[in-house]
VEXDREN-2710 file (C-alpha; in Angstrom, 1 decimal):
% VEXDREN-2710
k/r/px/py/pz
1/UNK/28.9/22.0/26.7
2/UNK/30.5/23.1/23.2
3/UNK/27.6/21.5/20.7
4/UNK/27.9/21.5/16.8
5/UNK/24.8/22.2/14.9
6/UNK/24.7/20.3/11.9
7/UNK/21.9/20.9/8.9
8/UNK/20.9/22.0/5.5
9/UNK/19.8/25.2/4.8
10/UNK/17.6/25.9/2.0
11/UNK/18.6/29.1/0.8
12/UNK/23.0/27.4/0.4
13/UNK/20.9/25.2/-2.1
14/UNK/18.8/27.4/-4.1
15/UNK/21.9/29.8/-4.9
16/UNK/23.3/26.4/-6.4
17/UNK/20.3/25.9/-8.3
18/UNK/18.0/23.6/-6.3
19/UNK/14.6/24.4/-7.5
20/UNK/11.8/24.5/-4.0
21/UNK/10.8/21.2/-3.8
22/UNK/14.4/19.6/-4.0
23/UNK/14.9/21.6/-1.0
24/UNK/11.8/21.1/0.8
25/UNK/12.9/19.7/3.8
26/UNK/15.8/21.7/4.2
27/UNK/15.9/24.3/7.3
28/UNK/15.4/28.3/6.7
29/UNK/17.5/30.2/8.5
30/UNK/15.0/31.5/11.5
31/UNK/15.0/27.8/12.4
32/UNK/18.7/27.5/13.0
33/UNK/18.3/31.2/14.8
34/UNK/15.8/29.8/17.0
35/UNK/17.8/26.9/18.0
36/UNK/21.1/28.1/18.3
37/UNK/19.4/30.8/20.8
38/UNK/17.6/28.2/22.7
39/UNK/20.9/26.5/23.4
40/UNK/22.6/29.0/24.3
41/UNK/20.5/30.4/26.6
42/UNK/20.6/27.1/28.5
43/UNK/24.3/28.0/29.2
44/UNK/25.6/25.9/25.7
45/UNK/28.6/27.2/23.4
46/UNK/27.3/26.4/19.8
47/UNK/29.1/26.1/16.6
48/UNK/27.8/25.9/13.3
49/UNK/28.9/23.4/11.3
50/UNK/26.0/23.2/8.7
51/UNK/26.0/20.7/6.2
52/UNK/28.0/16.6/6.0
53/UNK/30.4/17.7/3.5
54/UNK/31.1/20.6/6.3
55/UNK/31.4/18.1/8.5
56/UNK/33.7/16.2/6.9
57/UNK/36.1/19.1/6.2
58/UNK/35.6/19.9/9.7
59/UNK/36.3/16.4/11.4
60/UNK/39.5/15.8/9.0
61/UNK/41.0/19.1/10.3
62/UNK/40.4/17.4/14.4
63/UNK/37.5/19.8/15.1
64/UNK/35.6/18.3/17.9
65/UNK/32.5/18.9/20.0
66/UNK/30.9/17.3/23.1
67/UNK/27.9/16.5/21.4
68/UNK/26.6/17.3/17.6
69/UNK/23.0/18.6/17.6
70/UNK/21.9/16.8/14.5
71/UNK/19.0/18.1/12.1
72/UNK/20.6/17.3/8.6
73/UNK/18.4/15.3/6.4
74/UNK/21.3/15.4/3.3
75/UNK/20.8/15.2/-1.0
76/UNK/18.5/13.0/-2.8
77/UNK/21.1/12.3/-5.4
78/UNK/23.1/11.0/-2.5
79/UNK/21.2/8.1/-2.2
80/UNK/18.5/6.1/0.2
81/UNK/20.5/6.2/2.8
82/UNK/21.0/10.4/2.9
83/UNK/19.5/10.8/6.6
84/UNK/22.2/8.7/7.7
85/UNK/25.2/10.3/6.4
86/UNK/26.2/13.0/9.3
87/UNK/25.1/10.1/11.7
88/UNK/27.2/7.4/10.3
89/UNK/29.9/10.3/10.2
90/UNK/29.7/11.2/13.8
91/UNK/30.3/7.2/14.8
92/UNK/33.1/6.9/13.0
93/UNK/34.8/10.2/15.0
94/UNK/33.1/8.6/18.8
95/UNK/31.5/11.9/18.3
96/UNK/27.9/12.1/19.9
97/UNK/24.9/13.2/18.5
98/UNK/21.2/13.6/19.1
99/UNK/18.5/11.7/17.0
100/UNK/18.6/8.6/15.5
101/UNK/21.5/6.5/14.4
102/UNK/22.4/5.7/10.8
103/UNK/20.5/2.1/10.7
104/UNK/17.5/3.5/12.1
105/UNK/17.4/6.9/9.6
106/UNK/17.9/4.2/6.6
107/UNK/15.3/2.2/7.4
108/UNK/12.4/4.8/8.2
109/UNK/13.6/6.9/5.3
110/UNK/12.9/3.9/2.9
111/UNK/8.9/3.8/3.5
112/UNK/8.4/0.5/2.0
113/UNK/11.4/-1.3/4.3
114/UNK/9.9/0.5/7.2
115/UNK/6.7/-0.6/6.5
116/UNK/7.6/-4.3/6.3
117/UNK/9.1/-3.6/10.0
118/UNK/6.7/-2.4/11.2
119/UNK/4.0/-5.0/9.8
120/UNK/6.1/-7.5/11.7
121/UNK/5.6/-5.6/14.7
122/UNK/2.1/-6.3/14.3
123/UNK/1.1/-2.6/13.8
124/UNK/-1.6/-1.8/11.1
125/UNK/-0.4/-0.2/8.1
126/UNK/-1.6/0.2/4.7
127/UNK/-1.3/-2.6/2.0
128/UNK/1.3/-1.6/-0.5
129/UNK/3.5/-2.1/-3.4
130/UNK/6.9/-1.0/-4.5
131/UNK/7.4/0.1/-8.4
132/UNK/11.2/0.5/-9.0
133/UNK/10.3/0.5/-12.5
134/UNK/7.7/1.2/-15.3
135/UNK/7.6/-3.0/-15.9
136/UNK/5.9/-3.1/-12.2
137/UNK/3.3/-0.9/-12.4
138/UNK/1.0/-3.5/-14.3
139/UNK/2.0/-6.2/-11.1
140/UNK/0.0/-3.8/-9.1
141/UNK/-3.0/-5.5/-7.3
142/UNK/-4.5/-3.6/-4.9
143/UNK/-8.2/-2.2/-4.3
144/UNK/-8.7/1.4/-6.0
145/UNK/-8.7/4.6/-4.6
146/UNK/-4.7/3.8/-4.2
147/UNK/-1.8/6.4/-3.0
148/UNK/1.5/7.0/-4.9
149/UNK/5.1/8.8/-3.8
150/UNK/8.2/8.7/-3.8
151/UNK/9.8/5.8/-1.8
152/UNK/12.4/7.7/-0.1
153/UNK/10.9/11.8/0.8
154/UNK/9.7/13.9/3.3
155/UNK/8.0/16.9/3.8
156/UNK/5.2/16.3/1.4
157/UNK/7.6/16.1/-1.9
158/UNK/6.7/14.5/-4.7
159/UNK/3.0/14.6/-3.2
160/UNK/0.4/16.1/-5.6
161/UNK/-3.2/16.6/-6.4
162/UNK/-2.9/13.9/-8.5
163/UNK/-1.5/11.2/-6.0
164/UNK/-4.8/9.6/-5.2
165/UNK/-4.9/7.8/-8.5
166/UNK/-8.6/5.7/-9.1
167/UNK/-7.6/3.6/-11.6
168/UNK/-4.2/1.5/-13.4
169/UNK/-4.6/4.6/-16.1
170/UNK/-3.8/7.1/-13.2
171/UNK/-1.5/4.8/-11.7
172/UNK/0.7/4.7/-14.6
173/UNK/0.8/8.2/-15.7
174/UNK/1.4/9.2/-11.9
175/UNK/4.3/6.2/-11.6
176/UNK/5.8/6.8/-14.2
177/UNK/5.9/10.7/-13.7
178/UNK/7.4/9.9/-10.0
179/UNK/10.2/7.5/-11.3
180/UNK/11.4/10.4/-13.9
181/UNK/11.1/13.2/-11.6
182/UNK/12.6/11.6/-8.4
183/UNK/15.1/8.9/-9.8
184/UNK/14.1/6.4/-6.8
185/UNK/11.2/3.8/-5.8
186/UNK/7.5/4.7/-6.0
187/UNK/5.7/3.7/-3.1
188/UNK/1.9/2.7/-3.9
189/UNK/-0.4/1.7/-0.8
190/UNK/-4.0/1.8/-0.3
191/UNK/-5.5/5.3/0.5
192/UNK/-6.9/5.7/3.6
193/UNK/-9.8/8.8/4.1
194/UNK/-11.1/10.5/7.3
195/UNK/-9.1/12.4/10.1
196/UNK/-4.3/12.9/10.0
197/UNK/-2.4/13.0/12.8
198/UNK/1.2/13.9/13.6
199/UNK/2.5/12.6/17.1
200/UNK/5.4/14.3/18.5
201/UNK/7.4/11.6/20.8
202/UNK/10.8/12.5/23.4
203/UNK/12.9/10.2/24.8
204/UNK/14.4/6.3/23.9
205/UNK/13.3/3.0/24.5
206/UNK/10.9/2.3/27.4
207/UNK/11.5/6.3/28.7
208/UNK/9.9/7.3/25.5
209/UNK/7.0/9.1/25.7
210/UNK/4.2/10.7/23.8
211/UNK/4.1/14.6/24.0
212/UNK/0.7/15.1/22.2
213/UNK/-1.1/14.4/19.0
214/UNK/-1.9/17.1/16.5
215/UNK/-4.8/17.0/13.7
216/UNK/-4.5/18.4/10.0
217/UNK/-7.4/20.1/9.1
218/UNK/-7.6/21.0/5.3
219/UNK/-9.1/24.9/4.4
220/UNK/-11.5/25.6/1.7
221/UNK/-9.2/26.0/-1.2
222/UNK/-6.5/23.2/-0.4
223/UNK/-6.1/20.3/-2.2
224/UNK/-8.3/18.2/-1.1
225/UNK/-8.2/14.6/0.7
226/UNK/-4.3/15.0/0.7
227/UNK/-1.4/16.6/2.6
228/UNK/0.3/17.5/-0.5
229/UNK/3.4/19.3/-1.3
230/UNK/1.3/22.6/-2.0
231/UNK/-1.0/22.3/1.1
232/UNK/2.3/22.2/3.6
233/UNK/4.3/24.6/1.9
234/UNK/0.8/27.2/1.7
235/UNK/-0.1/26.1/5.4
236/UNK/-0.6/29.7/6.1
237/UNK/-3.8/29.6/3.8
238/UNK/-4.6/26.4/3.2
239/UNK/-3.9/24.7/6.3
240/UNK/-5.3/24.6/10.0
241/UNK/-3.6/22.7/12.7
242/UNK/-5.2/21.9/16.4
243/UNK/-4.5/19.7/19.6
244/UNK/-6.1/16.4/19.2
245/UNK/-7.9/15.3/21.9
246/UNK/-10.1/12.3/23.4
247/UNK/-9.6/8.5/22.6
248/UNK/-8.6/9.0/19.1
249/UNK/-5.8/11.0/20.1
250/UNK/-4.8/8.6/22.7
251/UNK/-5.2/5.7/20.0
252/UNK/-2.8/7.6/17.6
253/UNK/-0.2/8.4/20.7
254/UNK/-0.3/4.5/21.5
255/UNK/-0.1/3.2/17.7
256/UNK/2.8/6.4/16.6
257/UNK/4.9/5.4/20.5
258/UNK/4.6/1.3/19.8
259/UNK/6.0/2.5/15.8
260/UNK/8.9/4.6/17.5
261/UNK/10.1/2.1/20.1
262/UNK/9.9/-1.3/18.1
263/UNK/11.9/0.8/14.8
264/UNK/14.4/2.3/17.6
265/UNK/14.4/5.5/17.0
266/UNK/15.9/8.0/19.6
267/UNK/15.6/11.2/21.6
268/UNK/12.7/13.1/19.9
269/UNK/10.7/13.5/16.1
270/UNK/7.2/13.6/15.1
271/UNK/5.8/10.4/14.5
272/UNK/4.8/8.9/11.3
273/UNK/1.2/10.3/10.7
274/UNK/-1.7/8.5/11.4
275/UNK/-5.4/8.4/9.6
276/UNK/-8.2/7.0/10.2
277/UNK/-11.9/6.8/8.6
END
């Protein structure tokens, strides 16, 4: 097959004048290496197309591939619904593509939307509130020790030292810190201690499948109590990863696989992380 590789790559963004953690979930180029050699040694043709406004030039001009292999996760400044632009692209063509599709990258983008979801599901997730803006932050009544960031980011941005906030003092100052820096949403939720997981799930629907469940373990020097922006970019030093294993592995496989099928996401991610005290 001819795929496409679409994606963002860090370093396009920093010679633009990105600063680290705008970019922070943007590929390096080893990743792309790696990838574009696996396919290829499984007998693929691969073109890179890189990033949606490549797409776009590429799609206008009748470039066309028999499947897109889709890892582009797109600006901030483009809006909530930035996972979902090469997606959404891609349908419009009849192209296919791996991964999610534009509804489904919306909706688990946005965590408080997703969260609502997947409280209808019946799955346990934290109690929360969502501050679009500084008026909101007194509305706020949850139990303290509470968590705050960004509504709509991966990778640990926007995640600090200072996110577990213990009173409506640190709430505000952390809030209102969030809504200058990130222009979007501040999600607040209670903060829950004790063990993280990651769960790594292939496949759709009823054929999807848990792979395995991997722990966070937090070094002496990390910041503690949190997966923070510093801790995953420092994981080197500060950060030790191992197989999870036992019943609360399988309990974090069964919770992160009954998240991924009732939302609808497709073909492969790491699940939503799980703690537990």
């Amino acid at each position: 097959m001819r795929i496409g590789l679409t994606y963002d790559l860090r370093d396009d963004y920093l010679k633009l004048g990105f600063d680290e953690q705008e970019v922070a979930e943007f590929d390096r180029a080893d990743t792309i290496d790696a990838l574009e050699g696996v396919l290829r040694g499984l007998g693929h043709t691969t073109d890179r197309i890189g990033r949606a406004k490549a797409l776009v030039q590429r799609l206008a001009a009748g470039d066309r591939w028999d499947i897109v292999f889709n890892i582009a996760e797109g600006l901030s400044s483009a809006g909530i619904g930035r996972e979902a632009q090469v997606p959404a692209l891609l349908d419009l063509y009849g192209v296919p593509y791996t991964f999610s599709d534009p509804l489904v990258c919306t909706l688990t983008l946005h965590k408080a939307w997703c969260k609502r979801a997947v409280r209808d599901l019946g799955l346990p997730t934290p109690k929360f509130a969502l501050i679009e803006s500084d008026a909101d932050i007194a509305g706020v009544e949850l139990p303290y020790p509470l968590f705050a960031k960004p509504v709509a980011e991966g990778s640990s941005k926007g995640v600090f030292g200072n996110s577990k906030v213990r009173n409506s003092e640190e709430l505000g100052t952390v809030c209102r810190g969030l809504l200058a820096r990130f222009r979007q949403p501040v999600l607040v939720e209670t903060f829950l201690p004790g063990r993280e997981f990651t769960v790594g799930i292939v496949g759709t629907g009823p054929k999807a499948g848990a792979v395995a469940a991997m722990e966070v373990h937090l070094r002496s020097g990390a910041e503690a109590e949190i997966y923070s922006y510093a801790n995953k970019e420092n994981w080197r030093e500060l950060v030790r990863y191992s197989l999870a294993e036992g019943p609360i592995a399988q309990e974090a496989c069964e919770l992160a696989l009954a998240a991924w099928r009732g939302l609808g996401c497709r073909d492969g991610s790491s699940a939503p992380a799980c703690a537990r005290c």
